[in-house]
C-alpha positions as CSV (number, residue, x, y, z in Angstrom):
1,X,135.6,119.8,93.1
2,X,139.2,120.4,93.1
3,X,139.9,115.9,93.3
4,X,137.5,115.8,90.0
5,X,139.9,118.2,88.5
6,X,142.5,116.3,89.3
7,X,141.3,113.2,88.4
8,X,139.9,114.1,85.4
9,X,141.4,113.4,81.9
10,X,141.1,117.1,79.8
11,X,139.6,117.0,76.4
12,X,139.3,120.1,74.2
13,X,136.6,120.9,71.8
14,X,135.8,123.2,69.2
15,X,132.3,124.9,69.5
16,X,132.1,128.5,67.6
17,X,135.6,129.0,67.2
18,X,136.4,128.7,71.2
19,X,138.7,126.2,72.6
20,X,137.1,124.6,76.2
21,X,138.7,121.5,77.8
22,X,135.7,119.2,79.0
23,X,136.1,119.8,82.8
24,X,135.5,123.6,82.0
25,X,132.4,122.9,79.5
26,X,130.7,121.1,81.7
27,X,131.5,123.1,85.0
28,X,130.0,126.1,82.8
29,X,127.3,124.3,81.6
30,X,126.0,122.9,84.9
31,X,127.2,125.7,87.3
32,X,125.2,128.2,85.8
33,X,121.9,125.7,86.7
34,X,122.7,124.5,90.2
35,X,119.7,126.3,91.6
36,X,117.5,124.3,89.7
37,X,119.6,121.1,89.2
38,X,122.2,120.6,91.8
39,X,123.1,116.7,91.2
40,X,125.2,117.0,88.1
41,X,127.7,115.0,90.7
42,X,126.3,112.3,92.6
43,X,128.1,109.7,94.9
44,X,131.2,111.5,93.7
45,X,130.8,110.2,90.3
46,X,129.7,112.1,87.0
47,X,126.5,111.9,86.2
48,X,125.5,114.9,84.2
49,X,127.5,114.7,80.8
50,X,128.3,117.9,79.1
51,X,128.1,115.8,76.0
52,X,125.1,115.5,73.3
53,X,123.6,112.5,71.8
54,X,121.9,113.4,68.3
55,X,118.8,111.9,67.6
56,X,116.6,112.2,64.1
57,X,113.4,113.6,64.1
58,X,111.9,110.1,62.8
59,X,112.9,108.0,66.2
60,X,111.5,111.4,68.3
61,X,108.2,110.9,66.6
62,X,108.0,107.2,67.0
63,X,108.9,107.4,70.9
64,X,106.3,109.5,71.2
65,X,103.9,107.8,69.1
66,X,104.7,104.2,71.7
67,X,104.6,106.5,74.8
68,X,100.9,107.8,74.0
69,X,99.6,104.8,72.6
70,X,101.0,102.2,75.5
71,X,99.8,105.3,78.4
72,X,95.7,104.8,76.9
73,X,96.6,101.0,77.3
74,X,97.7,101.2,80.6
75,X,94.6,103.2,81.4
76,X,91.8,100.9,79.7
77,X,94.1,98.1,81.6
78,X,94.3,99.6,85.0
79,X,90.6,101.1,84.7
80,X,89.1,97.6,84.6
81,X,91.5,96.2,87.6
82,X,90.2,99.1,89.6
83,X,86.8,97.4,89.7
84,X,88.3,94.0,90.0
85,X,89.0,91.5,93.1
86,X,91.0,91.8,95.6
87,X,92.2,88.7,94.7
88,X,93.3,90.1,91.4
89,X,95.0,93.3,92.8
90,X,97.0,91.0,95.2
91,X,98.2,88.8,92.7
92,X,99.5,91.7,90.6
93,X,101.7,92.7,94.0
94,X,99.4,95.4,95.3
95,X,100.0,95.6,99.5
96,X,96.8,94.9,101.3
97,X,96.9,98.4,102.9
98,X,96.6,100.3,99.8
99,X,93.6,97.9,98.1
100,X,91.0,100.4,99.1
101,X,92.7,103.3,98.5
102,X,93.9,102.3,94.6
103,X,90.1,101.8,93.8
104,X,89.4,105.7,94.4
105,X,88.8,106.4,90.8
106,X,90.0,109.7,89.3
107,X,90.3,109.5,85.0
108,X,89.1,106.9,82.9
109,X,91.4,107.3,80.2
110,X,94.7,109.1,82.3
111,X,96.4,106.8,84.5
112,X,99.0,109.2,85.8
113,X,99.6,112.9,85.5
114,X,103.9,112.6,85.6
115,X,105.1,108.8,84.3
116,X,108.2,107.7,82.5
117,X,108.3,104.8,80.1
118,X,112.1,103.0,79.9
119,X,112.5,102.1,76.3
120,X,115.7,100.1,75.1
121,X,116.5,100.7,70.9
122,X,117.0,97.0,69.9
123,X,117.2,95.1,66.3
124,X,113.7,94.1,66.8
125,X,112.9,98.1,67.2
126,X,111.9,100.1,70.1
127,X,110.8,97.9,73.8
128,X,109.3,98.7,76.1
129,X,110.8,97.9,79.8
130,X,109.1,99.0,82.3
131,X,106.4,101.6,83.3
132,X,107.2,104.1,86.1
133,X,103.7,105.5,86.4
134,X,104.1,106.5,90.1
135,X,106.9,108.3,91.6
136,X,109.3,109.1,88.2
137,X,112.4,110.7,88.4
138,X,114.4,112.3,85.7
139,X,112.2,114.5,85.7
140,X,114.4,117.9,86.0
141,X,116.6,116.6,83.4
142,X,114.6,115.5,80.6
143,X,112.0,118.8,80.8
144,X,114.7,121.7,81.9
145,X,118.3,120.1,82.3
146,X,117.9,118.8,78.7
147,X,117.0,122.8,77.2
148,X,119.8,124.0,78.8
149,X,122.3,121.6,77.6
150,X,121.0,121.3,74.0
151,X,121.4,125.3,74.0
152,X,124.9,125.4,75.4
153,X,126.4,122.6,73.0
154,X,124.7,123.7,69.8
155,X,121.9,121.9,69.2
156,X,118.2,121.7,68.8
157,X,116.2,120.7,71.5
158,X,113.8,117.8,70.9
159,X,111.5,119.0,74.1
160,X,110.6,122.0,73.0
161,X,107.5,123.4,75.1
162,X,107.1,120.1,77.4
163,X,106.7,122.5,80.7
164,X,103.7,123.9,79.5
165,X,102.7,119.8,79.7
166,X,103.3,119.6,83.5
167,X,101.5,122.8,84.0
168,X,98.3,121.5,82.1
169,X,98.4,117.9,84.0
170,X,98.5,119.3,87.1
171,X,96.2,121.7,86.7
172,X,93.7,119.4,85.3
173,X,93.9,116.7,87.9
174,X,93.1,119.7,90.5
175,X,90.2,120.6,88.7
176,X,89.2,116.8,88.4
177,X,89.1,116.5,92.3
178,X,87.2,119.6,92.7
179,X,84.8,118.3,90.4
180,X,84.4,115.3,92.4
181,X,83.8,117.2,95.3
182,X,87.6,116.8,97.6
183,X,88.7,120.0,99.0
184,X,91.5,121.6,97.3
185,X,92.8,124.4,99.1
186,X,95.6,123.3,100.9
187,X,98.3,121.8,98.4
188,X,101.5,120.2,99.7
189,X,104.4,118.5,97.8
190,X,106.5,116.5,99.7
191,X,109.7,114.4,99.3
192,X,112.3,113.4,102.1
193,X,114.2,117.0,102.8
194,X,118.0,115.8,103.0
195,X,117.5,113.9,99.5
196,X,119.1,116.2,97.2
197,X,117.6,114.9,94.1
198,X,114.1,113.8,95.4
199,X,113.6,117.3,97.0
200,X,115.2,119.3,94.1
201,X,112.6,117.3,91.4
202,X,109.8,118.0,94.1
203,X,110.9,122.0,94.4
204,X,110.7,121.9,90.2
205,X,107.5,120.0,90.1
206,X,105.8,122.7,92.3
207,X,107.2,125.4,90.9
208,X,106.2,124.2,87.1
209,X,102.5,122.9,88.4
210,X,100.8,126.2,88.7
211,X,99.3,125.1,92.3
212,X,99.4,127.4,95.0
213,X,101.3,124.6,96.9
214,X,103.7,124.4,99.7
215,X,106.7,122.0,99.7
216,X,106.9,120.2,103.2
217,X,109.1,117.6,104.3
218,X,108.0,113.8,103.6
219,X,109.2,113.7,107.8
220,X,107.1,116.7,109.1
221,X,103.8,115.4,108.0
222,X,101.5,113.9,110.6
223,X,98.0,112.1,111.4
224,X,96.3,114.1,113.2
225,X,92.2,113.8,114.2
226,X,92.0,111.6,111.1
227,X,93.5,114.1,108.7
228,X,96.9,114.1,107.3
229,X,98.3,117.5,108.3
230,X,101.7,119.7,108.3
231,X,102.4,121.9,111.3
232,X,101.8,125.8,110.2
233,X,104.2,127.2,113.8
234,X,100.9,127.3,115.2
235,X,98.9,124.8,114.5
236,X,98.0,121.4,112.5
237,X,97.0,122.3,108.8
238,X,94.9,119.7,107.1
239,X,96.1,118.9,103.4
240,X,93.3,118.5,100.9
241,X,96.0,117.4,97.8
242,X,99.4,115.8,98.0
243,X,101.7,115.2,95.6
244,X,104.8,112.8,96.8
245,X,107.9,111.8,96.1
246,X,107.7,108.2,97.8
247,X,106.4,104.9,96.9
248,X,103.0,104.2,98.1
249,X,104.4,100.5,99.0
250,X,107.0,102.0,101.2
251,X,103.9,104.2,102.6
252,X,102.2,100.9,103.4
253,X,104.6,99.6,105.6
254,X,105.3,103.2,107.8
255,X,104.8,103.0,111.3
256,X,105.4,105.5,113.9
257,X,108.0,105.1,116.8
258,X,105.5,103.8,118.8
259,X,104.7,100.9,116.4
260,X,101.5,103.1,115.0
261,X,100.8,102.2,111.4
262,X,100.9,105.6,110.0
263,X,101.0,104.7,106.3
264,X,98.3,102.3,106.7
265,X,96.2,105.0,108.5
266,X,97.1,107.5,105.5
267,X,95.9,105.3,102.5
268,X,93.2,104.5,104.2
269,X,92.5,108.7,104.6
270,X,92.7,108.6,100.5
271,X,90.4,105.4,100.4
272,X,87.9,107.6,102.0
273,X,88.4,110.4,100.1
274,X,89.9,112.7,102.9
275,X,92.6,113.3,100.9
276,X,93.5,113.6,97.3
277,X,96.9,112.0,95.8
278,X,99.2,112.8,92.8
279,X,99.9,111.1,91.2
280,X,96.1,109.3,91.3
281,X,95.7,105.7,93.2
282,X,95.5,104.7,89.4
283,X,99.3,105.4,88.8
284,X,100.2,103.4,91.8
285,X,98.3,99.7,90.2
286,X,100.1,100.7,86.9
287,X,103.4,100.9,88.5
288,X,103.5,97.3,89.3
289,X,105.3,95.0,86.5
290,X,102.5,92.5,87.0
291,X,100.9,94.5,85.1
292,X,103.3,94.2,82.3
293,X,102.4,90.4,83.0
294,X,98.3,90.8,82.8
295,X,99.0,92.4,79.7
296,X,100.9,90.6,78.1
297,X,99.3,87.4,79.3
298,X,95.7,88.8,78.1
299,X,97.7,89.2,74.5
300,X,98.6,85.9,74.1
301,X,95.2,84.9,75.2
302,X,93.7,87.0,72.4
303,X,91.3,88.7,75.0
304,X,90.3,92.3,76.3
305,X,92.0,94.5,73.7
306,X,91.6,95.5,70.0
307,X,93.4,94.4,67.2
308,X,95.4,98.3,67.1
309,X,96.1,97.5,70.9
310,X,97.4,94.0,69.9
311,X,99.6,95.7,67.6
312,X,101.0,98.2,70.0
313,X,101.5,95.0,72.2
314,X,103.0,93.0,69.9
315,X,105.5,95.8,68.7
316,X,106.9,98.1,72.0
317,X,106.0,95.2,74.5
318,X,108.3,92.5,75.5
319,X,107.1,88.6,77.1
320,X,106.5,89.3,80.7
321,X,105.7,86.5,83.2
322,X,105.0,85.6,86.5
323,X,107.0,82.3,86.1
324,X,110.3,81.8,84.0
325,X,108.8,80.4,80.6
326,X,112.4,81.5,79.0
327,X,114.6,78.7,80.6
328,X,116.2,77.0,77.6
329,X,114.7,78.9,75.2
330,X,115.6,82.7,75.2
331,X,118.1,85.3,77.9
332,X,115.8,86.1,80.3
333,X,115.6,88.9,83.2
334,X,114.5,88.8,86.7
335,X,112.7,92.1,87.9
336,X,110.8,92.8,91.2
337,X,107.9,93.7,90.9
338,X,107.9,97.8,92.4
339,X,111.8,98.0,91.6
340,X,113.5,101.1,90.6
341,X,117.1,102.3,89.5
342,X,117.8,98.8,88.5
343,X,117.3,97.8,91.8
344,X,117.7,93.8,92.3
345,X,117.5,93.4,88.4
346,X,119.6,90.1,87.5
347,X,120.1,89.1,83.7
348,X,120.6,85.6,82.6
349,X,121.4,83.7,79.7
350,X,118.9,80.7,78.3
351,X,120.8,77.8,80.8
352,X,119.6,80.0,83.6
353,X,123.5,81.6,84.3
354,X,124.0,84.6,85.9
355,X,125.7,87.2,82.9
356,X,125.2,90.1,85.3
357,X,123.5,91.1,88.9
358,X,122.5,94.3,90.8
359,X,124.9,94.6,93.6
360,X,122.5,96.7,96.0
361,X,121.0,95.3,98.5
362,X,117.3,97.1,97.7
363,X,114.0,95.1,96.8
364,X,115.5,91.6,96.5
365,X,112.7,90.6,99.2
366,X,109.6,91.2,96.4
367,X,108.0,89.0,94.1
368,X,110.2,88.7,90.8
369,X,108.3,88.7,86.9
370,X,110.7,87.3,84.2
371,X,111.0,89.1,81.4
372,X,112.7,88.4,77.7
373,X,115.9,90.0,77.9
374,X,116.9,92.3,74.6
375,X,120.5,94.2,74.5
376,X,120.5,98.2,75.4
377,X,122.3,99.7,71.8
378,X,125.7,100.6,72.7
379,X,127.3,104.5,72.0
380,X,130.2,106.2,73.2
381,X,129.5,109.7,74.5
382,X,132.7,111.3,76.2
383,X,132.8,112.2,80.1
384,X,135.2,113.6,82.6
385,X,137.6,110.3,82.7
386,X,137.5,110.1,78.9
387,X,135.8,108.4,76.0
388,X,132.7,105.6,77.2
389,X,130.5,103.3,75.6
390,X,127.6,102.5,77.5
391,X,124.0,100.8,77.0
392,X,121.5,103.8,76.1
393,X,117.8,103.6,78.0
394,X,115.6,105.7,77.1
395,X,113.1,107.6,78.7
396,X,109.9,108.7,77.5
397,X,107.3,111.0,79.8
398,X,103.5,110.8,79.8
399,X,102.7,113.9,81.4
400,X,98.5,114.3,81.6
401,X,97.7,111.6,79.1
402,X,100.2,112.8,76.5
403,X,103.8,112.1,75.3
404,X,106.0,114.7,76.7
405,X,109.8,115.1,77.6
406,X,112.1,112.5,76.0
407,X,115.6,111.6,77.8
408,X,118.4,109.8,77.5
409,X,121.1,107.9,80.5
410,X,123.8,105.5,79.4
411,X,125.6,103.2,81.6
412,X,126.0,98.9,82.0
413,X,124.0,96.1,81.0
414,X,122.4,96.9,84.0
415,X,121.0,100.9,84.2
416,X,121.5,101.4,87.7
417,X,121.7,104.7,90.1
418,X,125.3,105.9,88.3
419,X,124.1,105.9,85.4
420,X,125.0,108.4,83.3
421,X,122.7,111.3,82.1
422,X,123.1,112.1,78.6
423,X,121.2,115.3,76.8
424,X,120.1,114.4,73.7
425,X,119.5,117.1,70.7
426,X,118.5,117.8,67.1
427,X,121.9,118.6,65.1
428,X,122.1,122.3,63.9
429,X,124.1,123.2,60.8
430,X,126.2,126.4,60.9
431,X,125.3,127.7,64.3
432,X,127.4,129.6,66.5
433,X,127.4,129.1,70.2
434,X,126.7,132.6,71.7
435,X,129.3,133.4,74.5
């Protein structure tokens, strides 16, 4: 810590009458959560600011209004495709491996118990980006991180209440495969063990779940006699419900050392109901941005949904194709298809040049859907090396069906994995910070 220190540019602030310079805010801020939330500092960058961004009540309600009404979209959407072709499914990006298992179906009208919808705040009003039904992150931040800092630096918290959300989702989708007649007494969350932020959101998502569950390490899980099973000291364990931290189309390509196709072998386990995923195969169809392409496509078509579901289309939905229909016309995007982090992302202007690029080297190898590009609103929060503007996403959470935790990260044209994460509040009149 002691090269951020000296790094850092000091600012001081005035919060109930006590002088703090930022370095010292935000180590008291985040130090006294580190148990819980213990990446404030990632690739030895900032990322947790010990700033607030205010928002009004009005733009709360109507992120939460977009986030419920596009999540019973996605489900009438994905509910259908579950009963569709293969054909279908593949076109939309879905690996072969997982086709049986996505079919498995679970709620008509949930599609995932923990998802995050990226919204941008543009002149044409609030878009939506992208869905990340599947494996969200952000997930610490927006439903504790975001309490804690709101408290510390004076203002209201917009998420009031949004654990009790996760506790009622995951409950429910335990009961759900009980009902349909999976065994449920051995629960296991799992994320990779040495990833600090995969295995800390994991630890938080057991702990707020209300399952008797076990976290064990995405590496220590095994087939065994057609089960997939966790070693006890003793003996294999069978797990009847797993929730994980990892990408079912990374799961489709795992193969042991010896060249056995383990992943394969484990969606095919939930495609015959030996075991029971969270979130549901249903979260895994809607986290392809094809789907952002059927949808849309079916839109413009004037088929398959209502005239209020045309209306939520038409306002939080942006054009998203398959093939680049913006070429001369309108800025564009490229996106693959099961990206995250801003992964591969490239933005372009209507000639078809390059105005910026992802610079990893993750998920360039999928399929690509062009999408209309709108600007990210710009504000200037301040951080450990001073004063920034940045592009704001936000990101909305459809925990169980329902709109939940709201949160907020700031960084380029492009929000990538150092983005910033900035709490957001309710502003308070004539409160005093207690020491």
């Amino acid at each position: 810590m002691t090269g951020y220190l000296d790094s850092a540019i000091k600012f001081v602030y005035l919060c109930g009458g006590e002088f703090l310079n930022y370095f010292d805010k935000r180590e008291e801020l985040y130090g006294s959560i580190r148990g819980v939330f213990a990446w404030d500092w990632m690739y030895d960058n900032e990322y947790a600011l010990a700033s607030i961004h205010y928002i009004t009540e009005e733009f709360r309600s109507e992120i939460a209004y977009a986030t419920e009404e596009l999540g019973k979209l996605y489900a009438k959407t994905v509910n259908t495709l579950q009963q569709g072709p293969d054909e279908l499914l593949s076109m939309l990006g879905l690996p072969h491996q997982a086709l049986g298992a996505v079919r498995v179906p679970v709620f008509s009208d949930i599609v995932t118990i923990i998802g995050r919808f990226d919204f941008a705040q543009t002149n044409e009003g609030l878009k939506m980006l992208e869905f990340n039904a599947d494996t969200p992150t952000s997930v610490v931040e927006a439903f504790y991180v975001n309490a804690k800092a709101s408290e510390y630096l004076c203002a209201a918290n917009p998420n009031v209440g949004v654990e009790n959300d996760l506790a009622h989702a995951f409950r429910h989708v335990a009961e759900k495969y009980k009902e349909m007649g999976f065994e449920t007494n051995e629960v296991v969350f799992s994320s990779l063990s040495w990833h600090e932020e995969d295995r800390g959101t994991t630890d938080y998502l057991l702990r707020q779940s209300g399952l008797e569950g076990k976290f064990v390490p995405l590496e220590d899980l095994r087939v065994y006699e057609d089960r997939l099973c966790y070693n006890d000291g003793k003996n294999y364990q069978p797990i009847n419900v797993w929730y994980r931290l990892h990408a079912l189309e990374k799961l489709a390509e795992e193969k042991d050392e010896d060249g056995y196709p383990t992943g394969e072998h484990v969606l095919d386990l939930i495609a015959r109901r030996r075991l029971a995923i969270i979130n549901p195969p249903s979260a895994f169809i809607a986290q392809t941005k094809g789907v952002q392409c059927l949808i849309w496509g079916l839109y413009e078509e004037g088929q398959f949904y209502t005239e209020h579901e045309r209306e939520i289309i038409k306002k939080y939905m942006l054009p998203t194709y398959f093939e680049n229909k913006f070429i001369g016309n309108s800025s564009y995007v490229t996106k693959p298809i099961y990206g995250r982090e801003g992964g591969a992302i490239s933005l372009f202007n209507q000639d078809g040049v390059i105005i910026d690029q992802d610079k990893e080297e993750f998920y360039w190898e999928q399929p690509m859907v062009y999408q209309k590009m709108v600007e990210l609103e710009e504000i200037q929060t301040d951080t450990i090396s001073g004063p920034y503007k940045g592009r704001a996403l936000w990101g909305s959470f459809l925990a169980g069906g329902k709109a939940s935790a709201c949160s907020l990260r700031i960084g380029d044209l492009i929000t990538g994995n150092l983005s910033c994460f900035l709490p957001v509040g309710y502003k308070k009149l004539n409160i005093e910070r207690g020491t």
